[in-house]
N, C-alpha and C positions, 0 to 999 in steps of 0.2 A: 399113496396119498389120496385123501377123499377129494373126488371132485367137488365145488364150487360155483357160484358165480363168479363172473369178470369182477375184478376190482373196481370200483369208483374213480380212485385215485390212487396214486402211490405219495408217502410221507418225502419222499425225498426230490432234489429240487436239480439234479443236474446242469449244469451251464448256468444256475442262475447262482445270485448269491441269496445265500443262506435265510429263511423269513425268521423274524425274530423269536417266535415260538419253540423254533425247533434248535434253536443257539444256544451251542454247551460247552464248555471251556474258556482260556483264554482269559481265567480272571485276571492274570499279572499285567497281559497287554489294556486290557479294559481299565483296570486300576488307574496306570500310568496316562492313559488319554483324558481320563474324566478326572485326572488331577489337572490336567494344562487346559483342557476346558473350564475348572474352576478358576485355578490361574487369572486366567486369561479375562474372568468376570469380574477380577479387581481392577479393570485396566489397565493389566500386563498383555501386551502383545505376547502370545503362545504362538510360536512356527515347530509343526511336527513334519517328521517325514517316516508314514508307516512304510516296512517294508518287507520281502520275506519271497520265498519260491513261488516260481508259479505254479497255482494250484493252492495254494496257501489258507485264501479264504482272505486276502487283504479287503477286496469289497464289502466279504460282508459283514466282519469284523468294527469296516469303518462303517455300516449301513448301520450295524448296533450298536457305536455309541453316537451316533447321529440320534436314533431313537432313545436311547438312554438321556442326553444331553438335552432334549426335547421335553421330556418327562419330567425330571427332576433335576436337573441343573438350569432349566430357567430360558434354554435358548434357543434363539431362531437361528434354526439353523438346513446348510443346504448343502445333497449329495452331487454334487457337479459333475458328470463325465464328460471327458475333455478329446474322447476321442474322434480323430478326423482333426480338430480343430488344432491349426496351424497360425492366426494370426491375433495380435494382441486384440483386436478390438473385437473379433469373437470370444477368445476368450471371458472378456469383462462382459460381452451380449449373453454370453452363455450363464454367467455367472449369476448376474439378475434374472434372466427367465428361470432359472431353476431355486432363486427366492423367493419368487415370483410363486410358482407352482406351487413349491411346497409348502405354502400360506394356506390355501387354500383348505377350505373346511376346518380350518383351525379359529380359532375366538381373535386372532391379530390379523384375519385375511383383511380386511378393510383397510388398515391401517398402510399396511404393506401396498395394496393397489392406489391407495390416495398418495404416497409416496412418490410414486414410479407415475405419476398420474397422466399424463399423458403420451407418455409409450405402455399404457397398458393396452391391448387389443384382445378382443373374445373374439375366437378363436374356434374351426370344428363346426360341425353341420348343424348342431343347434347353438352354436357358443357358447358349449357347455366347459368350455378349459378358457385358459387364457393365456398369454406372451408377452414377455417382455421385447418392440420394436422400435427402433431409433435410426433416423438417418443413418449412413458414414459420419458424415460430419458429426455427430451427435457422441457416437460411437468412440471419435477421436479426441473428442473430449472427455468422455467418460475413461477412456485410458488415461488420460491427464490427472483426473478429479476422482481417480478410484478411493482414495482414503479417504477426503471430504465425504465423500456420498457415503462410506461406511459410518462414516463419523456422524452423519446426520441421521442416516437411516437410525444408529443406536441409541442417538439422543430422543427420537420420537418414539421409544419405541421399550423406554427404559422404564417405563413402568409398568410393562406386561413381559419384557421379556432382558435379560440382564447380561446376556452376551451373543456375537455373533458366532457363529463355528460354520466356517467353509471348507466342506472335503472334494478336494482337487484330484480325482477320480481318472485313470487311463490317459498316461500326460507322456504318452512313448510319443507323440508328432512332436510334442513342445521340451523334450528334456534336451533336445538336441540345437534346439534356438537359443542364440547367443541374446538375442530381444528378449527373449522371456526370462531368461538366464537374469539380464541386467534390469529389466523391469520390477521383476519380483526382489530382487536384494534394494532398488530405489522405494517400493513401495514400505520396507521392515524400514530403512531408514528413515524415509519421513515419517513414522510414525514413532518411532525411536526418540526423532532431535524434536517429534513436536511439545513435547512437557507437560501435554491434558492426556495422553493415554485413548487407548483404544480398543475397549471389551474386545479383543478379536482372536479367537482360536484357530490358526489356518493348517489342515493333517492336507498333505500332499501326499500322495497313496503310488508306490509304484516298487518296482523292480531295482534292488541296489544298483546295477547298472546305470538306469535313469539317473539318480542321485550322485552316481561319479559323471556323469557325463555333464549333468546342470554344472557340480562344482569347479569340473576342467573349464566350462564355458566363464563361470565368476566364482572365481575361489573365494570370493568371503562371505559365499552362502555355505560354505564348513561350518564356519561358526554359526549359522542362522538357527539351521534344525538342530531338534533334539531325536533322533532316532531312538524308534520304537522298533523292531525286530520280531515277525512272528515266528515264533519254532515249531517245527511240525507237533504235532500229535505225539505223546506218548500211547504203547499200545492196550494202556489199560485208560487213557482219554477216549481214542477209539473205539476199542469195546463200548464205553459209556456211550457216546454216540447212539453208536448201532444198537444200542439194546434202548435205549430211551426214544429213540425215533421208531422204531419197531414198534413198541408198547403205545405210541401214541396212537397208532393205527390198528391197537388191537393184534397186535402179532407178537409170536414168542419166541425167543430164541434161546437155545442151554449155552452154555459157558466155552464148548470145545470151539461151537461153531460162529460165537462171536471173538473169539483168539483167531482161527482160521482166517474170517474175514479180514481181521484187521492188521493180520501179518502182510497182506498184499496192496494197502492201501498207504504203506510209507508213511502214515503220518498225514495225508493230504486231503484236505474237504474235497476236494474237488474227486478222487478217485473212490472215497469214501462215498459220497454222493450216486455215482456211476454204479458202484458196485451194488450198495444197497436197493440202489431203484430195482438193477436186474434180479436179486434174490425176490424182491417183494412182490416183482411182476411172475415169477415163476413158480412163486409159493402156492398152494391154492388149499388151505387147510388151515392157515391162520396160526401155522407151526414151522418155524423155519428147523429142519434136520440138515442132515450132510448133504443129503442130495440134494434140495434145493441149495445150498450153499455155493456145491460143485458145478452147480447146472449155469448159477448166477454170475461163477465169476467169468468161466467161459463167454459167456456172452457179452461180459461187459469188456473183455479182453478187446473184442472185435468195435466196439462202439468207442473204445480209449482209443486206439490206433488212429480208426478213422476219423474223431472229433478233433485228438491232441495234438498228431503227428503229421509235420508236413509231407506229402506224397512222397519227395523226394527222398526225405528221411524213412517212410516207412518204406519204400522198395530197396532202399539200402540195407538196411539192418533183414531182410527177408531171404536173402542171400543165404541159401544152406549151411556155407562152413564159415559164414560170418556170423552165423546165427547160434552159433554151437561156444563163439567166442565168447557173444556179447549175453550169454545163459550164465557163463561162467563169472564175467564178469557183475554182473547181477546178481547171481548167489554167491559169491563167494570171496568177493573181493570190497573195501569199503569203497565209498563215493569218489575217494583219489588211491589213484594204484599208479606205480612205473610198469614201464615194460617189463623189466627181471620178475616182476611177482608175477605179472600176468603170463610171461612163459613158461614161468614154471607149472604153471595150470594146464597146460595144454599139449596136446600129441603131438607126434609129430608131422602129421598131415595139416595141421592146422597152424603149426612154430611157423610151415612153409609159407604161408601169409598172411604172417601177423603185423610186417611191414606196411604191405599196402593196406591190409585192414586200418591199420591208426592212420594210415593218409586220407582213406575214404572218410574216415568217420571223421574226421577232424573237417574236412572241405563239407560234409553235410552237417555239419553242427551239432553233432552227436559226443563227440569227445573235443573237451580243449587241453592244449598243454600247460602242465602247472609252472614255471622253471624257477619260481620262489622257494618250492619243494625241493627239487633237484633236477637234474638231468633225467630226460627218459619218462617225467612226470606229466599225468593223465589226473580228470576229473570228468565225467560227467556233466557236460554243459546243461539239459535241464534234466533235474530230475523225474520228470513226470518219462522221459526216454527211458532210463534205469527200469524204474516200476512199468512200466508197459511190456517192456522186456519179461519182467519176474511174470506179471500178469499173462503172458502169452504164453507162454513157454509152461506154464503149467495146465494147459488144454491141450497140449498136441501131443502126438507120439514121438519119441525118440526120432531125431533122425540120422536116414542111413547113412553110412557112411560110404564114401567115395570120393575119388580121383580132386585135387582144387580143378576147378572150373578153369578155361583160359582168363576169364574177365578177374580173378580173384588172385590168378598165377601172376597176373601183367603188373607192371610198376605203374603208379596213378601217375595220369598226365595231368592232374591239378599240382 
């Protein structure tokens, strides 16, 4: 390969969610949001709950149709991340500083600050930003008068912009409060029994987990959302990806080696992301071939482990003859397997602890049992584990074989 200069930049955006530029697929989910953000500008209360693996690209999915819904659906609308935030009256503080915010340099910023008008504060060493600030006391009533103030805010606001859309962004502190739980199903009923309606789109963004866990807390937020469901990647979505993000940046890839890539990346933006950054950072010719391909995934192997995986989880799974399992399981078995399939894969140095294998991996969260499947039944608790696995295991050399270890021999004392 011809040497080069250093890159400028690379096209791809790792850890971050995805910039609108470079967003490709996903028309079905995008359809389905920008119809209940329409909805919802008749005033019809629209309650969404996106959801999907992690890794999935749920942020920046809802990040595009925030900016879609901005554009051409008419609305003011704001990306909320809720994490850390445990109590209601942050939540609603959180809610307006980032209406707040995202006014800004837009033609209704005015409008929005004479709103909020005396908890607006500039903000930053020249007071080049701003924040939404309120007493407690303030705060405790704004938990109160959450729907009034929506209600008003849309009223003043109905002739530049014709619906509100709030994406409730990293809500793992609050899925599990019974407050927020009962909060949020009181705030859909009062706007429900009030009989004037409420331009309001509200997509709550998280982990199906989250969403069973809100509904065990108040079961008649079942009925509230409409679930929207992201599916991974198909591998010829991904190829499009990688060869359109590639080409943005003047780079080229042939057919074999955007198949290769996109066999190891499941389906996932986020590993997709990882992987593409390392080929483009190791390409230097502005021609991705095998070898930069081989070179790229390798290295992102080591950066998935370390970013994705809890320590615990990755010292577990590193374990030699654990490690020869969980290869197997990764290539060769789907995302849920029983025990009988998985022994039948395997030697019989390794049959010899394949018991405490599933205890370990179960106690570090690596494998949960299914028993709605049957007895004996295994899943993959995140998938970004599976694909790290596949991703690793195709950088290293075989390994050797020998004796189980005592710590691999012993029965788990979990």
């Amino acid at each position: 390969m011809a040497s080069s200069a250093p890159k400028d930049y690379s096209p791809f955006t790792p850890g971050q969610p995805v910039p609108v530029d470079f967003f490709v697929g996903r028309s079905a989910e995008v359809a389905r949001l920008r119809d209940a953000v329409r909805e919802a500008a008749t005033g019809k209360l629209r309650t969404v709950f996106l959801t999907g693996e992690r890794g999935i690209g749920k942020s920046s999915l809802a990040s595009f149709v925030k900016f879609l819904a901005e554009q051409e659906e008419g609305a003011l609308a704001a990306h909320v991340l809720l994490g850390g935030v445990s109590s209601l009256e942050e939540v609603v503080r959180t809610v307006f500083d980032r209406l707040l915010k995202d006014s800004l340099g837009k033609a209704w910023q005015e409008r929005v600050k004479n709103f909020f008008g005396k908890h607006v504060r500039e903000v930053g060493l020249f007071g080049v930003t701003v924040e939404f600030s309120a007493s407690a006391e303030d705060l405790q009533r704004a938990v109160r008068d959450f729907v009034p103030a929506l209600d008003e805010l849309a009223r003043r606001m109905s002739d530049q912009r014709k619906v509100i859309l709030l994406v409730l962004d990293d809500i793992n502190g609050l899925a599990s409060s019974v407050a927020f739980a009962d909060w949020l199903k009181s705030k859909v009923d009062e706007i429900a029994t009030s009989g004037s309606g409420l331009p309001l789109c509200l997509i709550l963004v998280g982990l199906e987990e989250r969403r069973e866990t809100l509904i065990a807390s108040q079961p008649s937020l079942s009925r509230v959302f409409t679930l929207v469901e992201i599916r991974p990647w198909t591998a010829e979505e991904t190829a499009e990806f990688f060869k359109s993000t590639f080409e943005k940046a003047g780079t080229s890839i042939d057919d074999p080696e955007l198949m290769f890539l996109s066999h190891f990346t499941g389906g996932l933006p986020v590993l997709a992301h990882e992987i593409g950054d390392q080929v483009f950072r190791i390409d230097k010719d502005s021609h991705i071939d095998s070898d930069d391909a081989a070179a790229g995934l390798v290295a992102a192997a080591d950066i998935v482990g370390r970013k994705y995986l809890e320590p615990a989880v990755l010292h577990a799974i590193r374990s030699p003859r654990y490690r020869t399992i969980l290869e197997k399981l990764a290539d060769q078995l789907p995302v849920s397997f029983t025990r009988k399939d998985l022994a039948g894969k395997l030697d019989s140095q390794e049959e010899q602890v394949l018991d405490n294998f599933l205890r370990r991996m179960k106690k570090f969260g690596v494998l949960r049992p299914e028993p709605e499947v049957g007895p004996g039944a295994y899943r993959f608790d995140n998938v970004l584990h599976r694909l790290y696995i596949r991703l690793a295991s195709a950088k290293k050399k075989p390994v050797a074989r020998h004796p189980p270890t005592e710590e691999e021999r012993s029965p788990s004392t979990s």
